[in-house]
C-alpha positions in Angstrom: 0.0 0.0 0.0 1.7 3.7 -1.2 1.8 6.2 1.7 -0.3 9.0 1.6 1.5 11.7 3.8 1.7 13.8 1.2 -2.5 14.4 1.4 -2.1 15.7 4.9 -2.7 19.1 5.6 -3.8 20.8 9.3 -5.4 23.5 7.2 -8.6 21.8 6.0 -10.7 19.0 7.8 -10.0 15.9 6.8 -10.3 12.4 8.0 -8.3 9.0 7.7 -10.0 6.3 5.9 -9.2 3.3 3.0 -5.4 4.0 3.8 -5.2 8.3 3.1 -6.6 10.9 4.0 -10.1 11.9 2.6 -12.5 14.6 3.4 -15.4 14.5 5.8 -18.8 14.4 5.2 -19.9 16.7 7.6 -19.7 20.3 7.1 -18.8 21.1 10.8 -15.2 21.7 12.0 -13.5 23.3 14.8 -10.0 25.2 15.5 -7.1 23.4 16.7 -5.5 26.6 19.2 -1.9 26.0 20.8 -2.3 26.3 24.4 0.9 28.4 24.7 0.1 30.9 22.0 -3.2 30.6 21.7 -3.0 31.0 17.7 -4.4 28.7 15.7 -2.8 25.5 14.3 -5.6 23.9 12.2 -9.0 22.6 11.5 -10.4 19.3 12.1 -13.8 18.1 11.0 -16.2 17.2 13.8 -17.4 13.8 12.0 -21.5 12.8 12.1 -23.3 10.0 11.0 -22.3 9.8 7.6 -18.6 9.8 8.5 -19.5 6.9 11.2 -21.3 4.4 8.7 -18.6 5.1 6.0 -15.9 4.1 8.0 -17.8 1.2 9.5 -18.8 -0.2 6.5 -15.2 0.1 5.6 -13.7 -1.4 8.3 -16.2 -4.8 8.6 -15.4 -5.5 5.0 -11.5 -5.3 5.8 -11.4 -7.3 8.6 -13.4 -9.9 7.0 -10.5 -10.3 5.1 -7.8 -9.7 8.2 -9.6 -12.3 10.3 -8.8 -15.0 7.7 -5.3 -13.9 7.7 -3.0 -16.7 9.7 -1.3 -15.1 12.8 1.9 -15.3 11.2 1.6 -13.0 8.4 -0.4 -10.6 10.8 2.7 -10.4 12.8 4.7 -9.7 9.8 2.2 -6.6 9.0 2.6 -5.6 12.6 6.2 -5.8 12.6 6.7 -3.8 9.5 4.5 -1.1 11.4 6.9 -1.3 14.6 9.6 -0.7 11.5 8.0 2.5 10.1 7.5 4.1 13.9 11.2 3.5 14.6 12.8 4.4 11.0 9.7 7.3 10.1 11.1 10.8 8.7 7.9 12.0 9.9 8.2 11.4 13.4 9.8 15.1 14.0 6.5 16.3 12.2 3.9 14.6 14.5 5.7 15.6 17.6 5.8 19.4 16.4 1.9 18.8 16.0 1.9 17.5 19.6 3.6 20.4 21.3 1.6 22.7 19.0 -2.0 21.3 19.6 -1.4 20.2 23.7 1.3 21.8 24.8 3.9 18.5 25.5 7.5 19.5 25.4 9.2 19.0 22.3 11.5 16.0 24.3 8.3 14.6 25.7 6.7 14.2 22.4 9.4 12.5 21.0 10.0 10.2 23.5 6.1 9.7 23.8 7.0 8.8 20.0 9.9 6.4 20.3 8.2 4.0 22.5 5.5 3.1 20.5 7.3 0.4 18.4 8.0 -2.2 20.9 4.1 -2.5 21.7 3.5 -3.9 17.9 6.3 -6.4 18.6 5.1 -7.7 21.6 1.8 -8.3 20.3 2.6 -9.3 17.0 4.4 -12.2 18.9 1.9 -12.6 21.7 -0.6 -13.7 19.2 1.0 -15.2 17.6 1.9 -18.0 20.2 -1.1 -18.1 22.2 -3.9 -18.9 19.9 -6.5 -20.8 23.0 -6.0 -23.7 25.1 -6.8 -27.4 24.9 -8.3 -28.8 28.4 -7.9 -31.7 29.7 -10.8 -33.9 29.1 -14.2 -34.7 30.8 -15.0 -37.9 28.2 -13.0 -39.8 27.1 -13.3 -39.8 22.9 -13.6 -36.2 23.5 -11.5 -33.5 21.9 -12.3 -30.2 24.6 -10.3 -26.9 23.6 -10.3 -22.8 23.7 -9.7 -20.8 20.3 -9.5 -17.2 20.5 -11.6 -15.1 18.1 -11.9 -11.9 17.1 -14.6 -9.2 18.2 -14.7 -7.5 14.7 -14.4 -3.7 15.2 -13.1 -2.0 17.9 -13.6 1.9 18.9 -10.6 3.7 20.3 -11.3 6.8 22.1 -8.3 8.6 23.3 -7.1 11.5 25.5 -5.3 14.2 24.5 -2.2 14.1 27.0 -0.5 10.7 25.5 -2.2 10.5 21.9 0.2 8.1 20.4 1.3 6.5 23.0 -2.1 5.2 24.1 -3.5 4.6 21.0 -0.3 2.3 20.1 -1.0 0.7 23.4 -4.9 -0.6 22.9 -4.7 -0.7 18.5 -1.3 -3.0 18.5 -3.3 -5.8 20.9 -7.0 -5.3 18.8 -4.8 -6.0 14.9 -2.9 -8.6 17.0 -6.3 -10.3 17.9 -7.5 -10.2 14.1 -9.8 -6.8 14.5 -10.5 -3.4 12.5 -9.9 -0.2 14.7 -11.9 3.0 13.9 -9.7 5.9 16.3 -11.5 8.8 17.4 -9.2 11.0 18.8 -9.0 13.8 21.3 -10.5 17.0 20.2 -7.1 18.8 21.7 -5.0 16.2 19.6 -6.7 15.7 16.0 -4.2 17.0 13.8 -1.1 14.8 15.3 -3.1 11.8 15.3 -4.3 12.0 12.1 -1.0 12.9 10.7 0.1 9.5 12.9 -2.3 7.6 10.6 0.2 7.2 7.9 2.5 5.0 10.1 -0.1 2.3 9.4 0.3 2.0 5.4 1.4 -1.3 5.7 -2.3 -2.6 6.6 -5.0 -3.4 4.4 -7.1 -0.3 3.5 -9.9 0.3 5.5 -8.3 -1.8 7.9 -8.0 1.2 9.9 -9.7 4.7 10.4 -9.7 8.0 12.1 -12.3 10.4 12.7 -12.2 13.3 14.8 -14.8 14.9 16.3 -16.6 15.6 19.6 -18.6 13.6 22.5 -21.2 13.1 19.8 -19.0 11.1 17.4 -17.9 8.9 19.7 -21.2 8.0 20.7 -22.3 7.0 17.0 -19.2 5.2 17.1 -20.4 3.3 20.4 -24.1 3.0 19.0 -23.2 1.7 15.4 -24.3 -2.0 15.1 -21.1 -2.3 13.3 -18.8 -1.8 16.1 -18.1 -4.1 18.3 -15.3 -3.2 21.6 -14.6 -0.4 22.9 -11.5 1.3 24.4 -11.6 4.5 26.2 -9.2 6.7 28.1 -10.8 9.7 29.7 -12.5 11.3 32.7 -14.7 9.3 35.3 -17.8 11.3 33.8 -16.9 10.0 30.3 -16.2 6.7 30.9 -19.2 6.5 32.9 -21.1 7.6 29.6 -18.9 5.2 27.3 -19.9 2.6 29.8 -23.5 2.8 30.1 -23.6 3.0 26.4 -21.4 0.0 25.9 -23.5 -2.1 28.4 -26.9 -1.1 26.7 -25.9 -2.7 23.8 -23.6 -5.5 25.5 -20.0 -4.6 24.1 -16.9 -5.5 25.8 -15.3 -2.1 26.6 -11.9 -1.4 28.3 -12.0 2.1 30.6 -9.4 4.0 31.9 -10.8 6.7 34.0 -7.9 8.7 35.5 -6.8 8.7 39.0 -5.5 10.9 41.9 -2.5 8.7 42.8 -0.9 8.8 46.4 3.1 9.2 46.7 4.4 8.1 50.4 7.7 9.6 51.4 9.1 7.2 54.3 11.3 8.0 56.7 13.7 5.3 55.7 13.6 6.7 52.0 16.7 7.9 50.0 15.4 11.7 50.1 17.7 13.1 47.3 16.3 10.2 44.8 13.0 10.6 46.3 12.9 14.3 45.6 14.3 13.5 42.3 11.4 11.3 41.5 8.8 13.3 42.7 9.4 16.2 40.5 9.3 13.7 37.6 6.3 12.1 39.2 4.3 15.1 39.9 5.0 17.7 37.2 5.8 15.5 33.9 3.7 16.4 31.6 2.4 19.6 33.8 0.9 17.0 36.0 -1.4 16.0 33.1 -0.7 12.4 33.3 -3.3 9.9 34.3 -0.9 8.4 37.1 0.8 11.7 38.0 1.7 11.7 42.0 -0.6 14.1 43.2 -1.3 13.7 47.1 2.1 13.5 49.0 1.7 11.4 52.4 5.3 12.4 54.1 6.4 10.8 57.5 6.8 13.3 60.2 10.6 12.5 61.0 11.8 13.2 57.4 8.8 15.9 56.3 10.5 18.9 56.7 13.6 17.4 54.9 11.9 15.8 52.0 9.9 19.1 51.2 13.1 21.5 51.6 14.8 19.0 48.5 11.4 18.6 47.0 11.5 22.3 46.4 14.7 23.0 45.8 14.6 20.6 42.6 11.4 22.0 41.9 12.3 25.8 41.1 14.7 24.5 38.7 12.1 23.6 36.2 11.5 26.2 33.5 8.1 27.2 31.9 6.9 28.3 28.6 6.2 27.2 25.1 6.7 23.2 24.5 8.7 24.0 21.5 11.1 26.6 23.4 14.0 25.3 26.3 11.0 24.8 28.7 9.8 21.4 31.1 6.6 23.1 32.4 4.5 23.4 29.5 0.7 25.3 29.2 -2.2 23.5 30.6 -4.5 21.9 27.9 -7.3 24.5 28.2 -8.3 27.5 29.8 -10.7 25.3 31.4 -7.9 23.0 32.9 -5.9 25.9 34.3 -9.0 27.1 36.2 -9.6 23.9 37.5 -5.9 23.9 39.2 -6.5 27.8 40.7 -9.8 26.6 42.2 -7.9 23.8 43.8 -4.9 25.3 45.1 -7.0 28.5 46.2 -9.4 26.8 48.5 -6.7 24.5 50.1 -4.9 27.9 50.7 -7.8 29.6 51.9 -8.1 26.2 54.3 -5.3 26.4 55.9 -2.7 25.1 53.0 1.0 26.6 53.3 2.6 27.2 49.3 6.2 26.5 49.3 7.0 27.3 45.8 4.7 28.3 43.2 0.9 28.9 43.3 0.0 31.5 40.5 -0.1 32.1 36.8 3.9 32.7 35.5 4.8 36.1 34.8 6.0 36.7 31.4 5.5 33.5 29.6 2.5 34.9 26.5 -1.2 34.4 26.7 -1.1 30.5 26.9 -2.4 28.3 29.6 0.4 28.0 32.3 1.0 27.6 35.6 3.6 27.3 37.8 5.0 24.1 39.6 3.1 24.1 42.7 3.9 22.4 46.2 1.4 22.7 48.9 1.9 21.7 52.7 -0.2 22.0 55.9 -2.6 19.6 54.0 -5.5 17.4 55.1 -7.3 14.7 53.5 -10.7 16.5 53.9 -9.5 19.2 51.4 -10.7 19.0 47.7 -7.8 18.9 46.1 -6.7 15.5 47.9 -10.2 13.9 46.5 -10.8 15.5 43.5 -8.2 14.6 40.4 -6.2 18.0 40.0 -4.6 17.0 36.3 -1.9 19.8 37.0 1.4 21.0 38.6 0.3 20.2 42.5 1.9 18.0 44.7 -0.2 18.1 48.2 2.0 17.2 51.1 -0.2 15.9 54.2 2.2 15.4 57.0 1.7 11.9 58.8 2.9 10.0 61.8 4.0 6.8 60.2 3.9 4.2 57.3 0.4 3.0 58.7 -1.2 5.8 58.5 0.3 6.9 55.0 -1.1 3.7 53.8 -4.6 4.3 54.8 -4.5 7.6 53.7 -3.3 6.9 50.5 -6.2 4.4 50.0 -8.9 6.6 51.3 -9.7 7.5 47.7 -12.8 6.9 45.1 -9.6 6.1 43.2 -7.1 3.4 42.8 -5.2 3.7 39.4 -1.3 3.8 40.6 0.2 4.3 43.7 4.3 5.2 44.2 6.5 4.6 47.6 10.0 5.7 48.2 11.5 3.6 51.0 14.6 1.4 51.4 12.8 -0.8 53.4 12.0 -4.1 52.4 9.0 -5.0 55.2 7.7 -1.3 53.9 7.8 -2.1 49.9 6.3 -5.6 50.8 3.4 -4.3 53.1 3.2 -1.5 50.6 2.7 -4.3 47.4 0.0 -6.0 49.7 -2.5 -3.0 51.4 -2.5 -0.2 48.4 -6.0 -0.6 46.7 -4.7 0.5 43.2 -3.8 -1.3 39.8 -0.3 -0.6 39.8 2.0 0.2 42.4 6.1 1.7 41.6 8.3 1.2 44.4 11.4 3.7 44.1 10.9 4.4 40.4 7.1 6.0 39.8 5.3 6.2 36.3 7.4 2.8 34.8 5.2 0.8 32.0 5.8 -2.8 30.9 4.0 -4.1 27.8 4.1 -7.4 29.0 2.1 -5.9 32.3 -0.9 -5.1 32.4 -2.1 -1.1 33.1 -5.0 -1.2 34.8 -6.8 0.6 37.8 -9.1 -0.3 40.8 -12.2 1.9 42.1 -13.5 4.4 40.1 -10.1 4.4 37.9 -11.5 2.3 35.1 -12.3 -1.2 34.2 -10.3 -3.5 32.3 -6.5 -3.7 31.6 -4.0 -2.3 28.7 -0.8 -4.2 27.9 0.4 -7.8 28.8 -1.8 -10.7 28.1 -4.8 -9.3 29.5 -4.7 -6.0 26.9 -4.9 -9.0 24.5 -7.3 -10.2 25.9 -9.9 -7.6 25.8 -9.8 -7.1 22.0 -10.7 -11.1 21.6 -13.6 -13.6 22.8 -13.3 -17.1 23.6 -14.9 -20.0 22.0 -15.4 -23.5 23.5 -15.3 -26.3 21.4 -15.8 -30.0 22.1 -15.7 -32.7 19.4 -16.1 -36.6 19.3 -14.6 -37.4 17.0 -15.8 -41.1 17.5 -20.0 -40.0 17.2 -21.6 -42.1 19.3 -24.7 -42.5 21.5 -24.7 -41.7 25.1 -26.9 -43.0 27.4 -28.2 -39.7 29.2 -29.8 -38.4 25.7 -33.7 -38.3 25.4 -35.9 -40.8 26.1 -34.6 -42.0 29.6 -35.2 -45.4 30.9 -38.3 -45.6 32.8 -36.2 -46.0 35.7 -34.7 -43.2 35.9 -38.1 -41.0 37.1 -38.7 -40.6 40.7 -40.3 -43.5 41.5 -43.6 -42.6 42.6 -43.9 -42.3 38.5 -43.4 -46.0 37.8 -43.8 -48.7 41.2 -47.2 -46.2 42.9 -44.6 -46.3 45.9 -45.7 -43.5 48.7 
């Protein structure tokens, strides 16, 4: 199949569909605006009905054709995909588009970028070599196995704060498991993931599609009869709504719903590396990552110590434009930044202490920013240690002991990741066992595996990404049972006369 990338363009709407870009059906579009500058970058269409069925209808007939496909020349097509992410001229491009549409610092966007390849691998190869199960027999003459099979369709709703990334993570498992995969991306991100779409001309057209577009489009996506999984990344709100949607109409979905993950600081932590980690922990991305460390739970004997580091490494990090020498880029929205002034400004009017930053930057342009933020003289009772801040907060609450970080850090309506710094080994292990989240880091916070699943507790989501289970949720299972010696067995219709309850057949009381 011959690359289209020479079709894109952020000037006009268009979507991705039958391998290169096309334009929409629907007449509606919205401005792409750079969060730093606030100018605009592009248009993308905001994709109805028409765009739905089209794509649909494109994508059943492909992967009527992709499901026949043996899994070894699937993994070849996957592996020449992990080949274009790691070897693409245009990489440089889509990361630019990242930094311009969200904000994402140049060197986060293309690292974001260069860790998409290895997911294809893995589950080129994962399918590859677990096709179902043969179980051990209940009758003998019996041939009793497992086949995995896929669902047909599957809809991949993405955030805007890892748009690659995340849709490399859920797509690579659903072609793996022998599906079609319509993308609807973030409104924030549309022009870098369509622009991404051209790293998948090794598939079979239609095989794939993108449509941007709003709340609305994902829904038709999630109604069509021709869809058939869902995978969604997103709010609690949302994935409530992708949930209820999915369940009305009884399709598997995956939901990742965000968290408000606990860090614990314990006294027998290695405070420079702990320090270290936190800044990355907290303020990567602006704090805009799902499993950011955003309420601090800091033993009493090493509190004052921990925060004094925490700080100092923290007003080394520079703020501005993405695609200037800056860490700390804009918020996503001017909604987002409101969000973290709300928070910090009642736990300040509560009783909350700010170490080091706290306001809007001086001097860094119209965008979205603000600054690194640490907070102390925090209690759990304050908003901004139950709701998910999505910003540049950490919120220290000083505590007594391990104990009581632990319970703190589980009193939460969520549960997606939960980090520990500590050099004790009774700690980590106790630690492992009592935090109520998916995923818990030990010394090194934010760490993925594909060959582990991603997955949250609580109100973070349902479902896993990566390892065996992201397979998993893109495939059904199928029992089948054979004799291969026919024969016939004497609890089939009629029974004996005997076998009734003999009141039936002696008159017996």
């Amino acid at each position: 199949m011959t690359t289209q990338a020479c079709n894109f363009t952020p000037l006009r709407p268009q979507v991705y569909l039958q391998g290169e870009y096309a334009a929409p059906f629907s007449a509606r579009h919205k401005e792409a605006v750079n969060p730093a500058t606030l100018a605009v970058v592009g248009h993308y269409p905001v994709c109805d009905e028409a765009d739905v069925r089209r794509a649909v209808d494109a994508a059943n007939l492909a992967q009527r054709q992709w499901r026949a496909t043996d899994t070894q020349s699937r993994a070849a097509v996957l592996h020449r995909i992990a080949d274009t992410l790691e070897h693409s001229p245009a990489r440089g491009e889509v990361a630019q588009l990242i930094c311009r549409e969200m904000g994402k610092p140049y060197p986060d966007a293309m690292g974001e970028l260069a860790i998409c390849a290895s997911v294809f691998r893995y589950y080129a190869e994962m399918a590859r070599n677990d096709g179902g199960k043969v179980a051990g027999t209940n009758l003998a003459g019996s041939f009793q196995h497992m086949r995995y099979e896929p669902y047909g369709v599957s809809v991949h709703i993405l955030p805007f704060n890892y748009p690659i990334l995340l849709l490399c993570w859920t797509v690579a498992a659903s072609l793996a498991a022998g599906n079609a995969c319509i993308v609807k991306p973030a409104e924030s991100t549309s022009l870098c993931t369509l622009r991404f779409m051209d790293s998948f001309a090794a598939l079979p057209a239609g095989l794939m599609a993108c449509l941007p577009g709003d709340a609305a489009t994902a829904q038709a996506l999630i109604q069509s009869p021709g869809t058939h999984a869902v995978a969604f990344t997103g709010s609690v709100a949302a994935a409530q709504a992708v949930g209820a949607a999915c369940a009305q109409r009884m399709k598997p979905c995956v939901l990742e719903a965000g968290g408000s993950d606990p860090m614990i600081i314990s006294r027998h932590a290695p405070l420079d590396v702990a320090a270290a980690g936190c800044v990355n922990s907290a303020f990567l991305l602006s704090g805009q990552v799902c499993t950011s460390s955003e309420r601090f739970f800091v033993e009493d004997a090493v509190h004052d110590a921990f925060v004094a580091e925490f700080a100092h490494r923290t007003r080394q990090l520079r703020v501005g434009d993405g695609m200037g020498m800056a860490e700390i880029g804009p918020l996503v929205s001017k909604a987002a930044r409101d969000k973290v002034a709300r928070l910090v400004g009642q736990a300040v009017e509560q009783g909350a202490t700010v170490v080091c930053g706290g306001r809007i930057p001086p001097g860094c342009g119209p965008g979205w920013f603000y600054e690194p933020t640490i907070l102390t003289g925090v209690t759990p009772d304050m908003a901004i240690m139950r709701e998910e801040c999505f910003g540049p907060v950490a919120a220290i609450c000083r505590v007594a002991d391990f104990d009581e970080a632990l319970r703190l850090a589980n009193d939460s309506q969520f549960g997606l990741g939960a980090s520990v710094f500590t050099t004790n080994l009774a700690e980590a292990m106790e630690a492992a066992d009592r935090l109520e989240s998916g995923m818990v880091w030990i010394n090194n916070p934010l760490i993925d595996n594909d060959a582990l699943p991603f997955s949250g507790a609580k109100m973070s989501g349902l479902g896993c990404e990566l390892g065996s289970q992201g397979l998993d949720a893109f495939r059904r299972t199928k029992m089948v049972i054979l004799d291969h010696q026919p024969r016939i067995h004497d609890w089939w219709l009629p029974r004996p006369d005997e076998a009734f309850y003999p009141s039936q057949t002696t008159g017996a009381v």
